[in-house]
Legacy VTK file of the C-alpha trace (Angstrom):
# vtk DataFile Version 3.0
C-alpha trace
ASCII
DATASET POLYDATA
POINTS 149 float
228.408 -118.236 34.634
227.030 -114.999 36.854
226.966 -117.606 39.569
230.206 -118.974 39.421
232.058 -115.613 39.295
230.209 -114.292 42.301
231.277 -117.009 44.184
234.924 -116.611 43.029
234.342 -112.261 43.750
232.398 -112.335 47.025
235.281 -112.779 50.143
237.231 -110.410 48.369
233.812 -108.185 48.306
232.909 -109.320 51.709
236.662 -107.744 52.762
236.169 -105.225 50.643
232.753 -103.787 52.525
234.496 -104.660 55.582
237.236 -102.225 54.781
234.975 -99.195 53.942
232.691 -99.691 56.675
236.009 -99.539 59.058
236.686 -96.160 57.684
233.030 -95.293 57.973
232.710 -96.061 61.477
236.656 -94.369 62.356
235.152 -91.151 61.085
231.776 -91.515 62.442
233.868 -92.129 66.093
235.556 -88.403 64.992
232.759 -86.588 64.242
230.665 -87.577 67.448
234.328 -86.977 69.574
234.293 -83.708 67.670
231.098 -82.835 69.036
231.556 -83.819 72.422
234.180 -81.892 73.128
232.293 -78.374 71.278
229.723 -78.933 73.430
231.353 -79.182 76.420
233.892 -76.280 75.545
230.869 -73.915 75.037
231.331 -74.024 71.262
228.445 -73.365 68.758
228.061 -76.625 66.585
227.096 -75.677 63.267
226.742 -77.252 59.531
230.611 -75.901 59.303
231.930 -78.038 61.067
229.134 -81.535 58.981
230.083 -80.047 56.033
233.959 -80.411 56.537
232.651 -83.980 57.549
231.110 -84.831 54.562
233.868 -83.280 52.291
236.328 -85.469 54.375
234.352 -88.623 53.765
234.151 -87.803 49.638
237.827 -87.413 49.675
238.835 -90.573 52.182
236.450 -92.423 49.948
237.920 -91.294 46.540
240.989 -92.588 48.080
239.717 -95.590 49.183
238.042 -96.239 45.549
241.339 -95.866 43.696
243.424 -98.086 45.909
240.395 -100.558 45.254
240.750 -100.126 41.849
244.575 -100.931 42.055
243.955 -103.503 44.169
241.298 -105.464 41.897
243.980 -105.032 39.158
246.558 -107.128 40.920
244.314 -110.096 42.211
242.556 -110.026 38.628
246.515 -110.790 37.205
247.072 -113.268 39.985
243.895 -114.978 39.317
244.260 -115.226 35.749
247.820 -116.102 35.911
247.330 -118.600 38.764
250.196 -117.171 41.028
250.623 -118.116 44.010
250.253 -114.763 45.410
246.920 -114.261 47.740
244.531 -112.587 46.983
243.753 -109.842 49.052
242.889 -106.493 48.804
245.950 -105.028 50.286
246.538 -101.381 48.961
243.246 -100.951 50.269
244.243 -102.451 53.539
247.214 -100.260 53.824
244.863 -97.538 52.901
242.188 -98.023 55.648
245.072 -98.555 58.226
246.516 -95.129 57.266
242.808 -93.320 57.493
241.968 -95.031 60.825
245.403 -93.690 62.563
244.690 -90.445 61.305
241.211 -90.286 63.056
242.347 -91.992 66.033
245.184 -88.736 66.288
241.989 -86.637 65.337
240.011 -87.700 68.472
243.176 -87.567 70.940
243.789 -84.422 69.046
243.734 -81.437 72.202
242.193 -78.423 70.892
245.094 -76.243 71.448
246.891 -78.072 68.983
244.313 -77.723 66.387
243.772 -73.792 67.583
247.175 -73.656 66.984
247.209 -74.827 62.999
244.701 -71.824 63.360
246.010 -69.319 64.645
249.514 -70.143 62.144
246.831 -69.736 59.232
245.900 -66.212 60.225
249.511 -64.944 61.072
250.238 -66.360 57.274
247.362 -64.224 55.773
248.248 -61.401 57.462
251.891 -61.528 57.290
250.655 -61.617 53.295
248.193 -58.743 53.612
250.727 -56.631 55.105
253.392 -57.211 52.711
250.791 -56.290 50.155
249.058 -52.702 51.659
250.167 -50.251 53.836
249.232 -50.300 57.629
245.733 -48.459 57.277
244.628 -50.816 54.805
246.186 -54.210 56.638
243.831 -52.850 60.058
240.797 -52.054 57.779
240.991 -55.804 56.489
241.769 -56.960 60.040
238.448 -54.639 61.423
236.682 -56.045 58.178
237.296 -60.083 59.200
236.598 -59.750 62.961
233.267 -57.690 62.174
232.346 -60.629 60.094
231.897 -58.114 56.787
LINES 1 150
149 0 1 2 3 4 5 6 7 8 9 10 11 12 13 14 15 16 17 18 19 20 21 22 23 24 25 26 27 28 29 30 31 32 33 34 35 36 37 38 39 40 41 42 43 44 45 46 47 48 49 50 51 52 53 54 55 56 57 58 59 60 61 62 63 64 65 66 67 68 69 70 71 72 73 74 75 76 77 78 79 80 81 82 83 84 85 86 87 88 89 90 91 92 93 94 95 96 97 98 99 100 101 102 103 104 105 106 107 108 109 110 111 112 113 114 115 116 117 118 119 120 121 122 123 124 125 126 127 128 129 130 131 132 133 134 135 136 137 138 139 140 141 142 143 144 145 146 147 148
């Protein structure tokens, strides 16, 4: 019985590996390109930087396990309703797509533009602080951040 389901289950499993392993390897590509180019700006590479890796790869895969999910839902009621439907995984298709564009625009990312998104984060918290204090406070926060306090 074991038998006869695994041989029904395994392309769809064999696709199914294939598509996680494509997102694996797009965001292994991002992190080495990621590297690359702090090295050879000057940049200090630091666990900061593998650690916003590793939370990226628990959310893209969260992602990718719920679209799974949806996606053995359908071919489950095509199977057992003997549509005429195929198949395939394709939410998690779709899904893979999507996450491999974004790391390909990660990689050809310049730096500017991601300095940028930066830089608009820090006028945002200030233009917040300063609503929020009075001037000598807003420069004593300012003094505090760049000191690294």
């Amino acid at each position: 019985m074991f038998d006869y389901i695994l041989e029904i289950v395994k392309p769809q499993l064999i696709v199914f590996t294939g598509l996680y392993f494509a997102v694996l390897l797009a965001m292994i590509a991002d992190l080495f390109a990621g590297y690359r180019k702090a090295k050879k700006d000057g940049f200090l590479r630091s666990s900061k930087g593998l650690r916003r890796t590793v939370k990226k790869i628990a959310e893209y895969y969260n992602l990718m396990f719920v679209v799974s999910i949806i996606d053995c839902v359908y071919m489950t009621a095509v199977f057992q309703g003997n549509f005429s439907l195929p198949q395939m995984p394709i939410c998690t298709f779709l899904a893979t797509i999507f996450l491999c564009i974004i790391e390909l625009k990660s990689i050809y990312e310049k730096k500017s533009e991601k300095e940028r998104a930066d830089m608009e984060t820090v006028a945002k918290f200030i233009a917040k602080i300063a609503k929020d204090k009075d001037t000598k406070q807003v420069i004593e926060l300012i003094s505090e951040v760049v000191d690294g306090k």
